[in-house]
C-alpha positions as CSV (number, residue, x, y, z in Angstrom):
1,X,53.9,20.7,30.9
2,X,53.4,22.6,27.5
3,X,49.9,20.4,27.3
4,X,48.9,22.2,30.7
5,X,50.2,25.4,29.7
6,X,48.4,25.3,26.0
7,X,45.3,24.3,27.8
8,X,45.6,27.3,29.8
9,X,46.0,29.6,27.2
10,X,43.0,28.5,25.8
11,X,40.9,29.0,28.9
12,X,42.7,32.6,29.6
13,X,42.4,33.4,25.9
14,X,38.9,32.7,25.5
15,X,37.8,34.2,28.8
16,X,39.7,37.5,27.7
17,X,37.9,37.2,24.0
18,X,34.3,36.2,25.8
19,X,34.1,39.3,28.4
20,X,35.3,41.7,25.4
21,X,32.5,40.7,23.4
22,X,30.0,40.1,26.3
23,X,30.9,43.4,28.2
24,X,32.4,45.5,25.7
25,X,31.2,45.0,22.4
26,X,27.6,43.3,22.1
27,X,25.8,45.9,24.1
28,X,26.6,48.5,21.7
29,X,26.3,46.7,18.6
30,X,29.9,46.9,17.6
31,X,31.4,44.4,15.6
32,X,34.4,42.5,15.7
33,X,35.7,40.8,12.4
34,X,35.8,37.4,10.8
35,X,33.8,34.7,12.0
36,X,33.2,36.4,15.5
37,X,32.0,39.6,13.8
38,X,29.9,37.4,11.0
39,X,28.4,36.4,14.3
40,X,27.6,39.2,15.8
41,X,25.9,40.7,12.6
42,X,23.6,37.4,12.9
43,X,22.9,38.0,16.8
44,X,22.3,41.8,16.2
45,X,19.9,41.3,13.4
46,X,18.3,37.7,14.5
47,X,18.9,37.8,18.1
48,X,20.7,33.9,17.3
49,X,23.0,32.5,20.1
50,X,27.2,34.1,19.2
51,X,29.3,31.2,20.3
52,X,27.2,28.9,18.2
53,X,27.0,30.9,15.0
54,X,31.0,31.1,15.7
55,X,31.3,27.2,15.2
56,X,28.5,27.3,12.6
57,X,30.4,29.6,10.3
58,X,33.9,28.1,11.0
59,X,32.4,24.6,9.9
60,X,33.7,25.1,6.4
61,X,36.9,26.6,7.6
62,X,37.9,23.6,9.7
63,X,36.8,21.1,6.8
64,X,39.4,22.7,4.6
65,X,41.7,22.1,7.6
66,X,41.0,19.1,8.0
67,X,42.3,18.2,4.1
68,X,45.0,20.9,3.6
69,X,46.5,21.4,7.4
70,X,45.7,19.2,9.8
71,X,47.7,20.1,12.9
72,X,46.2,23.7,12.2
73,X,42.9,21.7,12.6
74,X,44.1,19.4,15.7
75,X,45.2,22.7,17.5
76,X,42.7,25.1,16.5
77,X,39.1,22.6,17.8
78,X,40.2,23.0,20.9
79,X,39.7,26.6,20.8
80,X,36.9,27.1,18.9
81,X,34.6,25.2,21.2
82,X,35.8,26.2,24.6
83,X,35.9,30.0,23.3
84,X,32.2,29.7,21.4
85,X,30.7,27.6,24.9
86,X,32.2,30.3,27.1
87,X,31.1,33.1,24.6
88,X,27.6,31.6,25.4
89,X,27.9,31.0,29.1
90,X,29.4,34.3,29.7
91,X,26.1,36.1,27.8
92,X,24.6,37.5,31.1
93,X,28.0,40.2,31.2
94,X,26.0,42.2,28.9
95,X,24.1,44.1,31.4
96,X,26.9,44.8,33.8
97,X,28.6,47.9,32.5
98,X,27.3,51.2,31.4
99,X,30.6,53.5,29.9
100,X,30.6,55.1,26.4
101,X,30.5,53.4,23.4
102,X,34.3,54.6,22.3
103,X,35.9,53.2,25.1
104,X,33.9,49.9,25.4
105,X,35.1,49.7,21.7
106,X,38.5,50.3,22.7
107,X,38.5,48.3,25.7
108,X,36.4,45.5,24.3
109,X,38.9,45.2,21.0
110,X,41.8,45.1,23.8
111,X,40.2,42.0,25.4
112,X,39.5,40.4,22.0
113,X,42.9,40.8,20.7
114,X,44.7,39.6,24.3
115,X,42.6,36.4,24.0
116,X,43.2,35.7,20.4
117,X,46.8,36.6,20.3
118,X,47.3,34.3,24.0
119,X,45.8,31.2,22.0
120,X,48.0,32.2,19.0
121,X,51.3,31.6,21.2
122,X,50.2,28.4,21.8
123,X,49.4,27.5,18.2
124,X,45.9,27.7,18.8
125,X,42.8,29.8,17.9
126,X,39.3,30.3,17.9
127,X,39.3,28.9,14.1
128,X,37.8,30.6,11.6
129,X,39.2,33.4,10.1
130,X,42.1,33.5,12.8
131,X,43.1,30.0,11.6
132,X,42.7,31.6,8.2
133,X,45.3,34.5,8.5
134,X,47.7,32.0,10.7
135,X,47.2,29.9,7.2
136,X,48.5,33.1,5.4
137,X,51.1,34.4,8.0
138,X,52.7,30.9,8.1
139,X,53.4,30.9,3.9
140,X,54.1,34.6,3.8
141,X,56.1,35.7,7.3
142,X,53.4,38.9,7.2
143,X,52.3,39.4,10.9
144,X,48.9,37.1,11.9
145,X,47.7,40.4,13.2
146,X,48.2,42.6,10.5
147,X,46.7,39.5,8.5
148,X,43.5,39.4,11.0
149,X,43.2,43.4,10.6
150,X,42.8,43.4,7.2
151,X,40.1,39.9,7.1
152,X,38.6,42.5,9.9
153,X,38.1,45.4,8.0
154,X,36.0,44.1,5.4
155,X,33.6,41.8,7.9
156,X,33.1,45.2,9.8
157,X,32.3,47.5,6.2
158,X,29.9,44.8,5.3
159,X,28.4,45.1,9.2
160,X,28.2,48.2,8.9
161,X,26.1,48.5,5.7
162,X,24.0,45.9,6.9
163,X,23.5,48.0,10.5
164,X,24.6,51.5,11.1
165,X,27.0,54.1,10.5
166,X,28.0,54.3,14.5
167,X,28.5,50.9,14.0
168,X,30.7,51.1,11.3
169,X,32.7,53.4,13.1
170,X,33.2,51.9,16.6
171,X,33.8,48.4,15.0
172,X,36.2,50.3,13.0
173,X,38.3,51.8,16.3
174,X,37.3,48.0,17.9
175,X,39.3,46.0,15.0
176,X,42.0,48.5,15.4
177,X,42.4,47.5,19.0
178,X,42.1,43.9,18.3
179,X,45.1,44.3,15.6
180,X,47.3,45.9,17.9
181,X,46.5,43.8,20.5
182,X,46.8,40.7,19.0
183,X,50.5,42.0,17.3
184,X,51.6,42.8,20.8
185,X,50.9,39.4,22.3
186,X,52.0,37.7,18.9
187,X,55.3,39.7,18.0
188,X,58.5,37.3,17.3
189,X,61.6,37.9,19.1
């Protein structure tokens, strides 16, 4: 039953991540962080695919995971590649909304988090930089959100040098959504 029910948090999770960045956050050039938002910066200034830059970039991330912390690794390839695929698959989203750029910032950063912190119950994530703060919040007790915030902040600053200041600032309120999101769904106890 928990295999079913990780399984399922993995499909919810990335289904919830996938329509935040597809409906949300890529038509306004708004940035998430980590990997995903090291993604975005590529699709926004190279038009290349997000879900495969996502697996791309986390290659080094799951190699060190492979050596140092296996099960992270066994529980975190799942996903990766069903989030990155539906990522992909759910592309077309893009042109279905047209609301301001705040709230598809706050909304889209709300889906993002809900996903990621779904897969975190299950002791599972999209990789990357999430399985790098779960890294961190397992050896120091610090909240995997607060962890992810902070990872975040500086993927967005270095986004939004490379792009815009109005993209600097939305991804800035969009991280802050994902944080609280993701500490919601995540809180112990």
């Amino acid at each position: 039953m928990y295999y079913i029910q990780k399984g399922l948090a993995i499909l919810i999770g990335s289904i919830l991540l996938s329509i935040g960045i597809n409906l949300f956050l890529a038509p306004y050039e708004i940035l998430d962080g980590g990997i995903i938002g090291l993604s975005l910066i590529l699709h926004y200034l190279f038009d290349l695919k997000i879900g495969l830059m996502v697996i791309m970039l986390s290659l080094p991330i799951f190699v060190m995971a492979w050596f140092k912390y296996r099960p992270y690794f066994y529980n975190s390839i799942h996903g990766l590649l069903v989030s990155s695929v539906i990522i992909d698959l759910l592309k077309p989203l893009r042109f279905l909304l047209d609301i301001g750029a705040i709230y598809a910032a706050i909304i889209g950063g709300t889906f993002v988090g809900l996903g990621i912190g779904i897969m975190l119950r299950f002791n599972t994530s999209t990789g990357g930089t999430d399985l790098l703060a779960q890294f961190i919040s397992d050896k120091t007790n610090i909240n995997v959100g607060v962890i992810i915030f902070i990872i975040d902040s500086i993927i967005v600053l270095i986004g939004g040098i490379l792009l815009s200041a109005s993209t600097l600032l939305l991804s800035i309120v969009a991280i802050t959504s994902v944080g609280i999101a993701t500490s919601a769904v995540t809180r112990k106890g």
